[in-house]
PDBQT receptor file of N, H, CA, C and O in Angstrom, charges set to zero:
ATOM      1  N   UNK A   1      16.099  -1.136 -13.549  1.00  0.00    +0.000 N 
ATOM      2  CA  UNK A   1      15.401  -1.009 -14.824  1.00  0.00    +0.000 C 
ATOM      3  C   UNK A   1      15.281   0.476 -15.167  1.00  0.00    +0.000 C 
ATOM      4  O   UNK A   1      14.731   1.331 -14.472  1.00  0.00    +0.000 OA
ATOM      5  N   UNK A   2      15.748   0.610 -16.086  1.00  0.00    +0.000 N 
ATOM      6  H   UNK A   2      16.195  -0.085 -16.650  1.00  0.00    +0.000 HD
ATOM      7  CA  UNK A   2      15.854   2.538 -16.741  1.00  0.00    +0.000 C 
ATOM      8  C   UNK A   2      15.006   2.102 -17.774  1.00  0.00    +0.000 C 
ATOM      9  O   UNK A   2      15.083   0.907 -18.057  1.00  0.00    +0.000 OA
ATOM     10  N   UNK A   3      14.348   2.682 -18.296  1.00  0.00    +0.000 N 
ATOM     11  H   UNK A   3      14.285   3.653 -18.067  1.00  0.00    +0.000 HD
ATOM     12  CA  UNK A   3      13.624   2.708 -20.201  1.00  0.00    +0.000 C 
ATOM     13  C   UNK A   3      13.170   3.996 -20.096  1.00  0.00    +0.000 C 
ATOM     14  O   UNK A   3      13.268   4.669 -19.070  1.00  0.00    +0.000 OA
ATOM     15  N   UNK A   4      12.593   4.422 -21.294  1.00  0.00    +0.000 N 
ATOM     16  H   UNK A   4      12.513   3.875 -22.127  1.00  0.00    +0.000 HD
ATOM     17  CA  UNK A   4      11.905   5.713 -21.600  1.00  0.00    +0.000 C 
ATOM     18  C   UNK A   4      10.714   6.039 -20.400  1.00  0.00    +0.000 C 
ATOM     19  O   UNK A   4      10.483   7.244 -20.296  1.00  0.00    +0.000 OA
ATOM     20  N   UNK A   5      10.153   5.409 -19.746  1.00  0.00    +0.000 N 
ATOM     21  H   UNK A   5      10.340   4.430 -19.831  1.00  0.00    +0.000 HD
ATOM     22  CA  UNK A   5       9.516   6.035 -19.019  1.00  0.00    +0.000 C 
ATOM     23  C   UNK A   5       9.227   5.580 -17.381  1.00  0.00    +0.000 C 
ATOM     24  O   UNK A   5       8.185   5.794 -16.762  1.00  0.00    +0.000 OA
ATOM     25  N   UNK A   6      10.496   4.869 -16.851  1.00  0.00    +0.000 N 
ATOM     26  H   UNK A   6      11.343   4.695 -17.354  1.00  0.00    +0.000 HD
ATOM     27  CA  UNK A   6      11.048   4.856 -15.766  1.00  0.00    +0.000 C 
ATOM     28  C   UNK A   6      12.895   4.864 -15.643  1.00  0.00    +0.000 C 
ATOM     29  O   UNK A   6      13.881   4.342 -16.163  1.00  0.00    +0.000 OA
ATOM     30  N   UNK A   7      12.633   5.538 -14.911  1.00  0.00    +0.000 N 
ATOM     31  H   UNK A   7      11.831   5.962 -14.488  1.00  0.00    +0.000 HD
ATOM     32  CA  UNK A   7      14.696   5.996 -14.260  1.00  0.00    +0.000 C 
ATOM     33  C   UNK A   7      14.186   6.190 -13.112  1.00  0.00    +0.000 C 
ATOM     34  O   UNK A   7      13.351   6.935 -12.600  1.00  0.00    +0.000 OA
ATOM     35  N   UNK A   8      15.195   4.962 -12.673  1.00  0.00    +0.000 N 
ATOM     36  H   UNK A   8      15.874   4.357 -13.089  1.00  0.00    +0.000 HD
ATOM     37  CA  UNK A   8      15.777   5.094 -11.065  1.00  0.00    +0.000 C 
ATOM     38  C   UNK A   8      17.250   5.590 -10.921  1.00  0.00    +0.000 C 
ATOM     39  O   UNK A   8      18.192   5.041 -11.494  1.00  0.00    +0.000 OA
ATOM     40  N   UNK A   9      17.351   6.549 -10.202  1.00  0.00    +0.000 N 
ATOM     41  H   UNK A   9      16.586   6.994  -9.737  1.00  0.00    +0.000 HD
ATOM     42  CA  UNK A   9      18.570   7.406  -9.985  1.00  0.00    +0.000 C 
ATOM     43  C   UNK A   9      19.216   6.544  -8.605  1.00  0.00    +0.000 C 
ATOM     44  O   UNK A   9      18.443   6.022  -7.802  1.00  0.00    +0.000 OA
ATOM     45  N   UNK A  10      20.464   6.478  -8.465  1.00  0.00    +0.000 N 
ATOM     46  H   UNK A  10      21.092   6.903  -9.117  1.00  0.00    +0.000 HD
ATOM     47  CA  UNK A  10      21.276   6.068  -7.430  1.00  0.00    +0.000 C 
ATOM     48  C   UNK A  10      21.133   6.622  -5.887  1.00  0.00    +0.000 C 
ATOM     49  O   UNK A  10      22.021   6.273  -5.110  1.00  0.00    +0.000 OA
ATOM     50  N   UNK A  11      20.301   7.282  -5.496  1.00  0.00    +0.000 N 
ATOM     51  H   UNK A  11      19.579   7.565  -6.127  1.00  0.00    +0.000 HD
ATOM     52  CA  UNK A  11      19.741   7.671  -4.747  1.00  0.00    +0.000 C 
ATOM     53  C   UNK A  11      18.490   7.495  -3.887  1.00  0.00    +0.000 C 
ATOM     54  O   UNK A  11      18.107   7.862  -2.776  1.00  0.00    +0.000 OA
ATOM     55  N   UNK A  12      17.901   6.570  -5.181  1.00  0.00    +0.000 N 
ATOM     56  H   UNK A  12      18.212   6.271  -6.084  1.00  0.00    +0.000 HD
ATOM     57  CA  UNK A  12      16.596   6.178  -4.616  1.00  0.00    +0.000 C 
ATOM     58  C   UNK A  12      15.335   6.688  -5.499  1.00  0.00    +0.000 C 
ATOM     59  O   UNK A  12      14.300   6.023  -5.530  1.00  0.00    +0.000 OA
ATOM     60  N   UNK A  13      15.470   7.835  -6.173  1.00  0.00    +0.000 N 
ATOM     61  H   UNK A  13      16.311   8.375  -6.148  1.00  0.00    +0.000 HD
ATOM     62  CA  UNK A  13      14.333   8.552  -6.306  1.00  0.00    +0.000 C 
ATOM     63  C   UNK A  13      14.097   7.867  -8.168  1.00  0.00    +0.000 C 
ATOM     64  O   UNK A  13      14.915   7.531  -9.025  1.00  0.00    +0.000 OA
ATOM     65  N   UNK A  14      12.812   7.904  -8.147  1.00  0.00    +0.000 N 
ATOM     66  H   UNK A  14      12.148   8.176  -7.451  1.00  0.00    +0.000 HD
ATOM     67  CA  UNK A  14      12.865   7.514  -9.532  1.00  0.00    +0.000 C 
ATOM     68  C   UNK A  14      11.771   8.954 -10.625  1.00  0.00    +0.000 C 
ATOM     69  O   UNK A  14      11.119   9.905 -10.192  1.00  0.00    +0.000 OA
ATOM     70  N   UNK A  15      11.937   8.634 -11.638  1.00  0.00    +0.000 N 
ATOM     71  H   UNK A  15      12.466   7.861 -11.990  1.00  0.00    +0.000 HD
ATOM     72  CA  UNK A  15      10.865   9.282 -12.334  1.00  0.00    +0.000 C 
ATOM     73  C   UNK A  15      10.275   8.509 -13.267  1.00  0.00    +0.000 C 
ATOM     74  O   UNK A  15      10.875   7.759 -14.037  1.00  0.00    +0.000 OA
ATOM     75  N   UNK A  16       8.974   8.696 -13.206  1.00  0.00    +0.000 N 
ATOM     76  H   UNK A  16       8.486   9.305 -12.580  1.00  0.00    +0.000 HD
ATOM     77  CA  UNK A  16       8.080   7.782 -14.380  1.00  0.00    +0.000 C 
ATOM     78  C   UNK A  16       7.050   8.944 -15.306  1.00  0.00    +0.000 C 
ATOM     79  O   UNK A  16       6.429   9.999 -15.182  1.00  0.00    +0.000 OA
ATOM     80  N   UNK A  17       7.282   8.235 -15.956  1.00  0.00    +0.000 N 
ATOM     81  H   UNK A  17       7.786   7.378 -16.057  1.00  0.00    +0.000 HD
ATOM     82  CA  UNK A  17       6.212   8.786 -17.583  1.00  0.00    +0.000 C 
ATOM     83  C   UNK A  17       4.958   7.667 -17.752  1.00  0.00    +0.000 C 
ATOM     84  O   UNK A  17       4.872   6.439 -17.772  1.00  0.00    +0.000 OA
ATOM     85  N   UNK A  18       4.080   8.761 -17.858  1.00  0.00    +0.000 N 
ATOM     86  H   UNK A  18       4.150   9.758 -17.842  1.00  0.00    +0.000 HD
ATOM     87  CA  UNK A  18       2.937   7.460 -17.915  1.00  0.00    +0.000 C 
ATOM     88  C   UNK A  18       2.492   7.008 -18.947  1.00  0.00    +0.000 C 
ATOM     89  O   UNK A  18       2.138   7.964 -19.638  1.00  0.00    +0.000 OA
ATOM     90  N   UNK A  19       2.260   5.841 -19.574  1.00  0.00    +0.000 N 
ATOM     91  H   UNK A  19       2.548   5.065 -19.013  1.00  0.00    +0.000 HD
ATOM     92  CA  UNK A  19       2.625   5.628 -20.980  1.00  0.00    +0.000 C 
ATOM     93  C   UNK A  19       1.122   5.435 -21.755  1.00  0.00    +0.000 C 
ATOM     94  O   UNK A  19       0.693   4.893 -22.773  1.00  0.00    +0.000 OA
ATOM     95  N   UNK A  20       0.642   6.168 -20.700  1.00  0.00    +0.000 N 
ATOM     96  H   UNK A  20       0.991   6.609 -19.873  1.00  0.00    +0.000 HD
ATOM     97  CA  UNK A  20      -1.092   6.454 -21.264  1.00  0.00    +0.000 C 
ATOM     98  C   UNK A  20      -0.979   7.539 -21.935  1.00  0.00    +0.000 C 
ATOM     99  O   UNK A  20      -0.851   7.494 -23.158  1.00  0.00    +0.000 OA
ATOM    100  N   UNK A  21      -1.002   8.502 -21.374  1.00  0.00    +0.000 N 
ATOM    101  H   UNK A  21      -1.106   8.539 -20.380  1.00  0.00    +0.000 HD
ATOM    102  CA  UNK A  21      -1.094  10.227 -21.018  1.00  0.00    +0.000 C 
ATOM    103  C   UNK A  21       0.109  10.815 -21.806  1.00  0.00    +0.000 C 
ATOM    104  O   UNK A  21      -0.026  11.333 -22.914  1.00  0.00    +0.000 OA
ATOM    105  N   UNK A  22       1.545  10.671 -21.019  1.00  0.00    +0.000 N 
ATOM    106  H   UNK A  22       1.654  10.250 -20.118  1.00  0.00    +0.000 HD
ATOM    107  CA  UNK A  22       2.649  11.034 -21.189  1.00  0.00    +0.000 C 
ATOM    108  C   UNK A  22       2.982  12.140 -19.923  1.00  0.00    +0.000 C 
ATOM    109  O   UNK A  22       3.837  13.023 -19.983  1.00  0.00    +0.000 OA
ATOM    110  N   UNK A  23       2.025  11.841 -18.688  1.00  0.00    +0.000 N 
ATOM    111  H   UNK A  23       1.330  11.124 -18.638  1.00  0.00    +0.000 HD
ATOM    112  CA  UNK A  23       2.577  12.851 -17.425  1.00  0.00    +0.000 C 
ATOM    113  C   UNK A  23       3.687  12.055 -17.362  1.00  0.00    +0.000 C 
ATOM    114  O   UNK A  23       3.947  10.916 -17.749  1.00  0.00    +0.000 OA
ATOM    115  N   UNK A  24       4.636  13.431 -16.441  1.00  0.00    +0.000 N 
ATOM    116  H   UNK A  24       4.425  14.357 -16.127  1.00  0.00    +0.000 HD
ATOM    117  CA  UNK A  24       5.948  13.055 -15.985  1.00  0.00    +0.000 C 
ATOM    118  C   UNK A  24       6.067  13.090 -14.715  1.00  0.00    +0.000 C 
ATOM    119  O   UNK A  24       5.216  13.977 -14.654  1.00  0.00    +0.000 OA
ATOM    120  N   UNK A  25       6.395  12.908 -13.443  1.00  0.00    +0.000 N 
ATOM    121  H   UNK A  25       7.086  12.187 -13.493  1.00  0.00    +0.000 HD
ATOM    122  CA  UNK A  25       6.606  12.873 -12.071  1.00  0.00    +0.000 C 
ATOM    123  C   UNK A  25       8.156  12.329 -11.569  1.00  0.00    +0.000 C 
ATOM    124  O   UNK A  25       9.020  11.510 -11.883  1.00  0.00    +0.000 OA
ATOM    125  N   UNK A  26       7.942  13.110 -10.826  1.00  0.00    +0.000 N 
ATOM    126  H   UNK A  26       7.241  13.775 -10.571  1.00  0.00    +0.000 HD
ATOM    127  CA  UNK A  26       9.450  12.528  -9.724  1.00  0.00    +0.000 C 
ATOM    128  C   UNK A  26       8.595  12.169  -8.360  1.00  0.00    +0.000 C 
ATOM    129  O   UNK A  26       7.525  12.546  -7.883  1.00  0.00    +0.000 OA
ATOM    130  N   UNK A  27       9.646  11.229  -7.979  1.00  0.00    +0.000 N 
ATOM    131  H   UNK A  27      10.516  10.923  -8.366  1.00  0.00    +0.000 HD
ATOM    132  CA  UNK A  27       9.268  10.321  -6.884  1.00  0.00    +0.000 C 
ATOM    133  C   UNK A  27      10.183  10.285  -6.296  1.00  0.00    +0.000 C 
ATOM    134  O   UNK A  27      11.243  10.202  -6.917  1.00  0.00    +0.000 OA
ATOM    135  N   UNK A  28      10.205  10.338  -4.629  1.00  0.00    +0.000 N 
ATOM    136  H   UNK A  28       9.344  10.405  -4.125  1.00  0.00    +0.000 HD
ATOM    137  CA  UNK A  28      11.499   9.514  -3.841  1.00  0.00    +0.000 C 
ATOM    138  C   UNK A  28      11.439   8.323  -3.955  1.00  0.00    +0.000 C 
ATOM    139  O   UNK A  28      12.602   7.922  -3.982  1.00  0.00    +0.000 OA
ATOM    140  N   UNK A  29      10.570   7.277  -4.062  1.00  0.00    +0.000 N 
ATOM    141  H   UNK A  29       9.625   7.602  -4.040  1.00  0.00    +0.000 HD
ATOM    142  CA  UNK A  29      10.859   5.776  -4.823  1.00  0.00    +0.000 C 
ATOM    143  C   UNK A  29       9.176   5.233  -5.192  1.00  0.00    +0.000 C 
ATOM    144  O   UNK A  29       8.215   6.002  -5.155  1.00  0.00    +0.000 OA
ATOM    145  N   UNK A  30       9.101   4.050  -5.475  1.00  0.00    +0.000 N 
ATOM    146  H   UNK A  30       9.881   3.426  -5.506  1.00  0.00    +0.000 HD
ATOM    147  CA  UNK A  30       7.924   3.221  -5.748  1.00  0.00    +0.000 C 
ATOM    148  C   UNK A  30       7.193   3.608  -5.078  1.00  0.00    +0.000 C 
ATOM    149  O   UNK A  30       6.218   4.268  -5.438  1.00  0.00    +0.000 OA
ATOM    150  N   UNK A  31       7.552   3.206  -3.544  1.00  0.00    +0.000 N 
ATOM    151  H   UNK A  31       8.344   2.670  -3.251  1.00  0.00    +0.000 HD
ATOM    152  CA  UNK A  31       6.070   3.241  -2.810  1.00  0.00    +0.000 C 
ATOM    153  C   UNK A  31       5.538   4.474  -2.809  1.00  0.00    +0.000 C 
ATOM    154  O   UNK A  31       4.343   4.528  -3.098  1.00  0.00    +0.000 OA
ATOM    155  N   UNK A  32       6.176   5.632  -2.527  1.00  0.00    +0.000 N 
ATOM    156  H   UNK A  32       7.147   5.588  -2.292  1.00  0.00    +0.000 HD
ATOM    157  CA  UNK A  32       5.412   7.154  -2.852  1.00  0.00    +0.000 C 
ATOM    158  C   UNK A  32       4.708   7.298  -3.996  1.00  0.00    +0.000 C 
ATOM    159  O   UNK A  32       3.754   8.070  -3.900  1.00  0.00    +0.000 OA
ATOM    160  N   UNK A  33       4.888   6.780  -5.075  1.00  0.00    +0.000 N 
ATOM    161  H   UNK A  33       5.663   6.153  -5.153  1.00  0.00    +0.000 HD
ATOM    162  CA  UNK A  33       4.859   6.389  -6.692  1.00  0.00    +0.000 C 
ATOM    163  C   UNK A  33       3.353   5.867  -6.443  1.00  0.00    +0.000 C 
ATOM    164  O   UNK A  33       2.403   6.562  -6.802  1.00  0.00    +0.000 OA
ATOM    165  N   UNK A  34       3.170   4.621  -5.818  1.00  0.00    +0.000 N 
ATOM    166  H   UNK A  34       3.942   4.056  -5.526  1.00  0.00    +0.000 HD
ATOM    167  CA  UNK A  34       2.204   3.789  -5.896  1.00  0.00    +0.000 C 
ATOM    168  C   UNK A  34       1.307   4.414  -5.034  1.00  0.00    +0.000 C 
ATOM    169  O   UNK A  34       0.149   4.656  -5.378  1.00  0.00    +0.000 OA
ATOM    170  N   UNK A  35       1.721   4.670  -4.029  1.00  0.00    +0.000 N 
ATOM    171  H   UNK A  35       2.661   4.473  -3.750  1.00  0.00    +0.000 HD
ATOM    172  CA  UNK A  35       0.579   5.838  -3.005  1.00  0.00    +0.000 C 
ATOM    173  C   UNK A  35      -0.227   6.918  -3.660  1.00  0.00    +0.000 C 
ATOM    174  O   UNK A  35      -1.408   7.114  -3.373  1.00  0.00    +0.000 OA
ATOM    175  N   UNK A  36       0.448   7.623  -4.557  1.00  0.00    +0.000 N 
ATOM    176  H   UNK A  36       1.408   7.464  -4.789  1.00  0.00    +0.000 HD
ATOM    177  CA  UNK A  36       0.243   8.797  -5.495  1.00  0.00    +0.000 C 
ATOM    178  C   UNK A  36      -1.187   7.910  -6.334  1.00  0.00    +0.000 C 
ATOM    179  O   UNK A  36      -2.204   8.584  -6.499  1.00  0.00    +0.000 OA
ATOM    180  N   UNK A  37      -1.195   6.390  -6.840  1.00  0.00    +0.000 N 
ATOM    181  H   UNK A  37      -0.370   5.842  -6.707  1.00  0.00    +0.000 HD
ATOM    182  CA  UNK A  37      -1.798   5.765  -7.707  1.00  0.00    +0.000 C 
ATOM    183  C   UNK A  37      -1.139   5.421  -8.938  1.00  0.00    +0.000 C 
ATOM    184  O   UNK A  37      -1.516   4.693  -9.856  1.00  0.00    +0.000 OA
ATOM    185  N   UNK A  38      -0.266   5.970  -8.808  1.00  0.00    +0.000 N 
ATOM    186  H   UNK A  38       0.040   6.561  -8.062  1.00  0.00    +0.000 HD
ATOM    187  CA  UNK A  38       0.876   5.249 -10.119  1.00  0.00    +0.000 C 
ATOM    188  C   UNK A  38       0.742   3.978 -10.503  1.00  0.00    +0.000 C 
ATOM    189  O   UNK A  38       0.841   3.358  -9.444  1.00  0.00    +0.000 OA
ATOM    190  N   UNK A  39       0.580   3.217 -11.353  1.00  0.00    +0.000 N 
ATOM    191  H   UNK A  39       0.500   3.721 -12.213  1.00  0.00    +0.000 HD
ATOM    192  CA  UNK A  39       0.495   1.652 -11.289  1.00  0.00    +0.000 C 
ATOM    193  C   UNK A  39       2.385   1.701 -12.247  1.00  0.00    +0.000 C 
ATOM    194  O   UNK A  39       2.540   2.254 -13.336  1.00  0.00    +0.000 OA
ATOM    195  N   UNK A  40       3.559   0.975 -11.449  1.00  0.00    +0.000 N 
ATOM    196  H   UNK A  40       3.434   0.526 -10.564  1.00  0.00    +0.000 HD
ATOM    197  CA  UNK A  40       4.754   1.055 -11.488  1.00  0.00    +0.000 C 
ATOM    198  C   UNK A  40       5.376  -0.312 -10.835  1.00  0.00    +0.000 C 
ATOM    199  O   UNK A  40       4.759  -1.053 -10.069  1.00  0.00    +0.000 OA
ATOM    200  N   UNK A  41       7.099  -0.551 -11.416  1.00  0.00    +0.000 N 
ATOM    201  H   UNK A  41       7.600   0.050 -12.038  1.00  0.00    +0.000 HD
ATOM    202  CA  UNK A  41       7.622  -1.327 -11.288  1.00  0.00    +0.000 C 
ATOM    203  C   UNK A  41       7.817  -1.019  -9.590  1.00  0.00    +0.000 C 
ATOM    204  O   UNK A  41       7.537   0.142  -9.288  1.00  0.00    +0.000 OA
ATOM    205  N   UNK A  42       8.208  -1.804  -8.577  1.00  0.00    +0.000 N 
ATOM    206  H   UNK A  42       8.435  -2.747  -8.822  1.00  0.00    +0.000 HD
ATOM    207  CA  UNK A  42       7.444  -3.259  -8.283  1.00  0.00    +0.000 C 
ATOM    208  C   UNK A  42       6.642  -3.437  -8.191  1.00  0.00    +0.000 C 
ATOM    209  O   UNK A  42       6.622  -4.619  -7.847  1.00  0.00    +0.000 OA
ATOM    210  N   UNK A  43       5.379  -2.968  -8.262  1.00  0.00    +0.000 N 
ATOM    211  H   UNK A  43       5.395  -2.008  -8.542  1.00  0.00    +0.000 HD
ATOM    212  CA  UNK A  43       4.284  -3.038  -7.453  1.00  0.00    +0.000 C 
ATOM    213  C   UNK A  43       3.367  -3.788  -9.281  1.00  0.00    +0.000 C 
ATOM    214  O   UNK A  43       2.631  -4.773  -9.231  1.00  0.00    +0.000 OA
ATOM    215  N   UNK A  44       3.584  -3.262 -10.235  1.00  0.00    +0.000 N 
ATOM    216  H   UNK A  44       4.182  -2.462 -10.275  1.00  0.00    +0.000 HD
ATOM    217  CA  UNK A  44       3.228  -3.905 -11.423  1.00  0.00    +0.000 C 
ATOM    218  C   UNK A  44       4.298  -3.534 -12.128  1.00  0.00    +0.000 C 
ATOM    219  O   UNK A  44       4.873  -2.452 -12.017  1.00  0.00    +0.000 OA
ATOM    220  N   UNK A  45       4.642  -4.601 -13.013  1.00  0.00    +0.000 N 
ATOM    221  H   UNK A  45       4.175  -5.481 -13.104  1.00  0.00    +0.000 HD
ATOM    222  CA  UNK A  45       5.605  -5.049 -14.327  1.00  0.00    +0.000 C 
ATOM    223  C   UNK A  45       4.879  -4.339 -15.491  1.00  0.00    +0.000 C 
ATOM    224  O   UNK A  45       3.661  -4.163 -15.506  1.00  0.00    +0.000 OA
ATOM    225  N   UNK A  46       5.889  -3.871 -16.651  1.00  0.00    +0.000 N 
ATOM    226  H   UNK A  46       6.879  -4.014 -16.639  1.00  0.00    +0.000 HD
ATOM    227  CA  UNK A  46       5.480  -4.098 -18.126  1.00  0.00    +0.000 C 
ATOM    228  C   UNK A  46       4.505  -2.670 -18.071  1.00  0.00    +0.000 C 
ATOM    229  O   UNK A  46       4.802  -1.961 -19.032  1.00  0.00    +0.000 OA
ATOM    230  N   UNK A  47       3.629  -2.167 -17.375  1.00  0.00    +0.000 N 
ATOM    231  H   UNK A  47       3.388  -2.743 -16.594  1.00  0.00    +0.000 HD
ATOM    232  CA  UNK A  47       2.906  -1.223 -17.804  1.00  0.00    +0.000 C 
ATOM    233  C   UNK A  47       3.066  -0.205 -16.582  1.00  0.00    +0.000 C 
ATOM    234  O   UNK A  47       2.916  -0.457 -15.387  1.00  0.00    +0.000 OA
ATOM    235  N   UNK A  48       3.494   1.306 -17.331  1.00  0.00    +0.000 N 
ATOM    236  H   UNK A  48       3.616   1.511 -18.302  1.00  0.00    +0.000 HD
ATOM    237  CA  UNK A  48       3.582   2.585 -16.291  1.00  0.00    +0.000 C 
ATOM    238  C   UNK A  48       2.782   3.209 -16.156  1.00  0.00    +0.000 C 
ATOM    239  O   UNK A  48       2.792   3.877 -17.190  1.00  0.00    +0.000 OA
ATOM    240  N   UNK A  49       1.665   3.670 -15.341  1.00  0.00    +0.000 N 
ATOM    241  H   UNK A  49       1.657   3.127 -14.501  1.00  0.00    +0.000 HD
ATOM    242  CA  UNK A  49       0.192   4.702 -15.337  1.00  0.00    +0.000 C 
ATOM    243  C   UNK A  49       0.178   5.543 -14.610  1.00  0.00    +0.000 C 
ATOM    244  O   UNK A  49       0.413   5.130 -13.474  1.00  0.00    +0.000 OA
ATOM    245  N   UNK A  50       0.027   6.507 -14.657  1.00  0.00    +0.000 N 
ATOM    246  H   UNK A  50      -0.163   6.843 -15.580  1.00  0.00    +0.000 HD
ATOM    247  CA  UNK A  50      -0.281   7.714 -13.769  1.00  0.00    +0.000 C 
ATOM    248  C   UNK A  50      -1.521   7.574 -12.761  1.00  0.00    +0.000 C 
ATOM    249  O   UNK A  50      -2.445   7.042 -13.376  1.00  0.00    +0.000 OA
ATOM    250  N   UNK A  51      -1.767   7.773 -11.840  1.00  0.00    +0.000 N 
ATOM    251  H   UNK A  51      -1.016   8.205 -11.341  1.00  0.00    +0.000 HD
ATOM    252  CA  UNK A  51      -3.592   7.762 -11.209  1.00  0.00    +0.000 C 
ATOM    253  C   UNK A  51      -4.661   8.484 -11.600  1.00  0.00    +0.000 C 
ATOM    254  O   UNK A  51      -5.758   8.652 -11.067  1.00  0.00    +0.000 OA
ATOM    255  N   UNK A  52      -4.106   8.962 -12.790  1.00  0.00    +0.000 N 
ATOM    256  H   UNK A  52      -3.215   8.825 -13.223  1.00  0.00    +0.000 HD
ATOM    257  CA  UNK A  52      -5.522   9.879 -13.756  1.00  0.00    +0.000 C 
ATOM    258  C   UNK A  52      -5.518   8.690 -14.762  1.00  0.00    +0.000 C 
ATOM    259  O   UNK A  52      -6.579   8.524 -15.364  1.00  0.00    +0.000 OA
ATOM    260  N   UNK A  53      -4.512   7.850 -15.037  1.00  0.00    +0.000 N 
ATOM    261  H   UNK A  53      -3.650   7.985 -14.548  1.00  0.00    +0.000 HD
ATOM    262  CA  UNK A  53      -5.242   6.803 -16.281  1.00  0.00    +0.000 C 
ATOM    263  C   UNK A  53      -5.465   4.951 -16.120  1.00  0.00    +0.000 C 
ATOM    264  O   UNK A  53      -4.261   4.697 -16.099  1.00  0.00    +0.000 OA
ATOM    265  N   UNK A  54      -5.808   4.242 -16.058  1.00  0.00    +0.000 N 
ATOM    266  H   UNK A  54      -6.787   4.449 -16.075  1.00  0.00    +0.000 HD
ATOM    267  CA  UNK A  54      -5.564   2.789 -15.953  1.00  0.00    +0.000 C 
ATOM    268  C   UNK A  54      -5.031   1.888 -16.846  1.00  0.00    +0.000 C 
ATOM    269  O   UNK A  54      -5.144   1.742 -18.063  1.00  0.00    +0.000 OA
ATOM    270  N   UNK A  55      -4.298   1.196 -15.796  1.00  0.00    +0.000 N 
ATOM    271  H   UNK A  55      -4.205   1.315 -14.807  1.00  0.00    +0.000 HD
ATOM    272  CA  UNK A  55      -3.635   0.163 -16.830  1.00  0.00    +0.000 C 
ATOM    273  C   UNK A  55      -4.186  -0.796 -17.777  1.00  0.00    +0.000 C 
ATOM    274  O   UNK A  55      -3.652  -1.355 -18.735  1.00  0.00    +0.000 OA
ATOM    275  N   UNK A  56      -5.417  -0.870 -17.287  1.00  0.00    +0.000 N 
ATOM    276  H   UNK A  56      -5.851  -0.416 -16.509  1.00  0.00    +0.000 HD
ATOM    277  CA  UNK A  56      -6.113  -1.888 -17.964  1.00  0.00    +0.000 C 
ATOM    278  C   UNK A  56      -6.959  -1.100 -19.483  1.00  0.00    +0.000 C 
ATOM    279  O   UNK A  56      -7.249  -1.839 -20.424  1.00  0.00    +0.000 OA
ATOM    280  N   UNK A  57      -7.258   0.306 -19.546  1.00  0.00    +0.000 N 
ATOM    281  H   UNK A  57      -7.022   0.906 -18.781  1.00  0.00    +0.000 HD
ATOM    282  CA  UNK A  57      -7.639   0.914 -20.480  1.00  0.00    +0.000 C 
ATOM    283  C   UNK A  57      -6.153   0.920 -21.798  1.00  0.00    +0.000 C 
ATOM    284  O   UNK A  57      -6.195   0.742 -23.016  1.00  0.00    +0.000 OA
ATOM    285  N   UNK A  58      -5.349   1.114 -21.167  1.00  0.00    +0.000 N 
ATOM    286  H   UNK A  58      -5.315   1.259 -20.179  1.00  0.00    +0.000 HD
ATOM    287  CA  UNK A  58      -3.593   1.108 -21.745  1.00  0.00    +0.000 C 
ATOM    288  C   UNK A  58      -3.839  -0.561 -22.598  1.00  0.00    +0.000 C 
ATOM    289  O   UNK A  58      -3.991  -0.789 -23.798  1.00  0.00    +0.000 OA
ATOM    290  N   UNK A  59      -3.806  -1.307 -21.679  1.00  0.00    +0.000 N 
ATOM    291  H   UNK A  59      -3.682  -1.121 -20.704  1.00  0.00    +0.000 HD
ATOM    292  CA  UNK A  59      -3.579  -2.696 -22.075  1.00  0.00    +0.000 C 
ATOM    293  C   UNK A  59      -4.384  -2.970 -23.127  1.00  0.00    +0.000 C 
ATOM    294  O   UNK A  59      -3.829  -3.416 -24.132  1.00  0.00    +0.000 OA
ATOM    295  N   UNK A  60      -5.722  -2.790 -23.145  1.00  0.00    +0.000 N 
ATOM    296  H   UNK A  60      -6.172  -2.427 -22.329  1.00  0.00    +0.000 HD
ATOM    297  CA  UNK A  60      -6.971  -3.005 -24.033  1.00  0.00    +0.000 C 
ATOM    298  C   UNK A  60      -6.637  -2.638 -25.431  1.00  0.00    +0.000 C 
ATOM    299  O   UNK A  60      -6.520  -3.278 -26.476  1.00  0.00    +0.000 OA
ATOM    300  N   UNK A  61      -6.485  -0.940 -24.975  1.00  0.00    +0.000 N 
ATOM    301  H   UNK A  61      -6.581  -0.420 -24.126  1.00  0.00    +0.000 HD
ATOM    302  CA  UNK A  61      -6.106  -0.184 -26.346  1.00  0.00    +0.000 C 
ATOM    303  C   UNK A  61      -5.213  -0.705 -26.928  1.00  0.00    +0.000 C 
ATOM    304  O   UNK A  61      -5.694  -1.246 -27.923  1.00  0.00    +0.000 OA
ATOM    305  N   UNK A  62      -3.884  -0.896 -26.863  1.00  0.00    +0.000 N 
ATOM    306  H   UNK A  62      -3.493  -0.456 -26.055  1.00  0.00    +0.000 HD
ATOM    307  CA  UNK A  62      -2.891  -1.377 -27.231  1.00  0.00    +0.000 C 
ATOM    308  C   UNK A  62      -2.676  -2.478 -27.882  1.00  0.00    +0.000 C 
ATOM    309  O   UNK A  62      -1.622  -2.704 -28.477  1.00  0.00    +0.000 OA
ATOM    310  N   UNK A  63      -3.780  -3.363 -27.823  1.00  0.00    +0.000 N 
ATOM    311  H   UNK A  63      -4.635  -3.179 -27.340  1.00  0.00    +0.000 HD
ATOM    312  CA  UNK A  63      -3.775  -4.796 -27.609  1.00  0.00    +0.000 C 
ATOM    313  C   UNK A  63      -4.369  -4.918 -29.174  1.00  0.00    +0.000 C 
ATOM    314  O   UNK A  63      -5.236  -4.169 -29.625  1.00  0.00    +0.000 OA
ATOM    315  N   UNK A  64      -3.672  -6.110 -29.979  1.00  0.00    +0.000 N 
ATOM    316  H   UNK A  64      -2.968  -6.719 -29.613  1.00  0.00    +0.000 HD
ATOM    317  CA  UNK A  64      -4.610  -5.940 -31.276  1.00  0.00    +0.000 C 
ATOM    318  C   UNK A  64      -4.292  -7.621 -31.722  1.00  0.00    +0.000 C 
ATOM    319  O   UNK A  64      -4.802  -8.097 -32.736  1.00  0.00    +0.000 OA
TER     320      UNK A  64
């Protein structure tokens, strides 16, 4: 899965954008991602967060 604010590179490493905020990060994969507090594909679908914002504040707002 590539979109605007996850790319996984052939290597393993991915980068995500958090679609709260708009931080950017590189990662060697998910689980470093999710350790960090990232809320990210696998670990959650459909919504990308950084550990300064929540998914569920994202979801709310968004939601109409």
């Amino acid at each position: 899965m590539n979109n605007n604010f996850y790319t996984k590179f052939s290597n393993g490493k991915i980068i995500l954008i958090c679609m709260n905020c708009g931080k950017k990060e590189e990662f060697d994969d998910e689980k470093e991602a999710f350790d960090e507090g990232w809320d990210c594909p696998s670990f959650f679908t459909q919504v990308i967060t950084c550990g300064d914002c929540s998914s569920a504040d994202f979801l709310f707002k968004n939601k109409k």
